[in-house]
C-alpha positions in Angstrom: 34.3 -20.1 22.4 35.6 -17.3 24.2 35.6 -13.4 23.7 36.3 -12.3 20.4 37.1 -9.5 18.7 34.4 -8.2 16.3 35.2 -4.7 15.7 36.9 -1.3 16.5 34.7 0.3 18.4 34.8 3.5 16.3 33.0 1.3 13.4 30.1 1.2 15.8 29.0 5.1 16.7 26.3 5.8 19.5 22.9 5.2 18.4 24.2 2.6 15.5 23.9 -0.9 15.1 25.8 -2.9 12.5 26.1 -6.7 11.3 29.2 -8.6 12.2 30.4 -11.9 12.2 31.8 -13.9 15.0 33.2 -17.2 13.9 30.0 -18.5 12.5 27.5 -16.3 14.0 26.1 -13.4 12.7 25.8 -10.9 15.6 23.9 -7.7 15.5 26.5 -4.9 17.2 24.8 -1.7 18.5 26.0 1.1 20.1 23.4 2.4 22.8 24.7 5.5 24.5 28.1 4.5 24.2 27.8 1.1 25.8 28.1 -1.9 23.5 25.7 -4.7 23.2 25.1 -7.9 20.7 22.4 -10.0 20.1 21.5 -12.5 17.4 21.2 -11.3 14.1 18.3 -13.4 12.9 15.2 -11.9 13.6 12.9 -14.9 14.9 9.9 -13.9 12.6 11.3 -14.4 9.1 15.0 -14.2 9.8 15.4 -10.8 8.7 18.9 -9.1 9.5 18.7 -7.1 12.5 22.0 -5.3 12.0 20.5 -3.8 9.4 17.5 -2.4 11.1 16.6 1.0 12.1 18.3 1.6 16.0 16.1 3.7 18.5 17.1 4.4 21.8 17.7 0.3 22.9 15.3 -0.6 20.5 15.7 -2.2 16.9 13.3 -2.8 14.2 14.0 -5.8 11.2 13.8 -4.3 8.3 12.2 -6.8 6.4 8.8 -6.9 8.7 8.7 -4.3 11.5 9.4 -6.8 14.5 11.2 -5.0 17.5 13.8 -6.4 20.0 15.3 -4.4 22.9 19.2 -5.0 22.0 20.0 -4.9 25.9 18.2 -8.2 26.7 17.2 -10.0 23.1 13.6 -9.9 23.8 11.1 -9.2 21.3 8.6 -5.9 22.1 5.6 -7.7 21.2 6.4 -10.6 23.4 9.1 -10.5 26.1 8.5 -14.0 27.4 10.4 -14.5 23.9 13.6 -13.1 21.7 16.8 -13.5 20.2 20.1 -14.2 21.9 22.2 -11.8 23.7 25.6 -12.1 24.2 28.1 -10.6 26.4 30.4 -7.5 25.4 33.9 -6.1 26.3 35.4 -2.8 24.9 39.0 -3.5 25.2 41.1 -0.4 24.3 39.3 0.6 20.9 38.2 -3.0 20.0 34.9 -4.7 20.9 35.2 -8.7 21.8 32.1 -10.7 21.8 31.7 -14.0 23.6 28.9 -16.3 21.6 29.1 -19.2 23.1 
């Protein structure tokens, strides 16, 4: 698969993060400072939606159990030799395209 677009980029406000699908991936789109990163939405404890977790500086926490994954790189705070995939991100104009493959 190539780039895709997954949203305006308005939808996605600095300091937000917010689920959206991609084909058949769910992808967790966040907003950190006005750059645009997406990583997996399945958080790797109990598959908890990311995209609807609580955004901190690059940081998000699932919401179902507290786990914490830097959405720059997909890796999991408590462990960095592990995490969730992180895929690359265009802003094109005011549309974000996502490439998960």
């Amino acid at each position: 698969m190539a780039f895709v677009r997954a949203a305006k980029a308005a939808d996605v406000a600095a300091g937000t993060i917010r689920e959206v699908s991609v084909g058949s991936t769910m992808v967790a789109l966040a907003n950190v400072g006005g750059s645009c990163y997406a990583i997996n939405n399945t958080c790797l404890h109990r598959g908890g939606p990311l995209g609807q977790g609580a955004l901190e500086g690059k940081t998000v926490t699932c919401p179902w159990h507290g786990w914490q994954f830097d959405v720059t790189t997909g890796k999991a705070g408590m462990n960095p030799n592990t995490g969730v995939a992180c895929y690359p991100t265009e802003v094109r104009g005011d549309e974000v395209f996502i490439d998960v493959s």
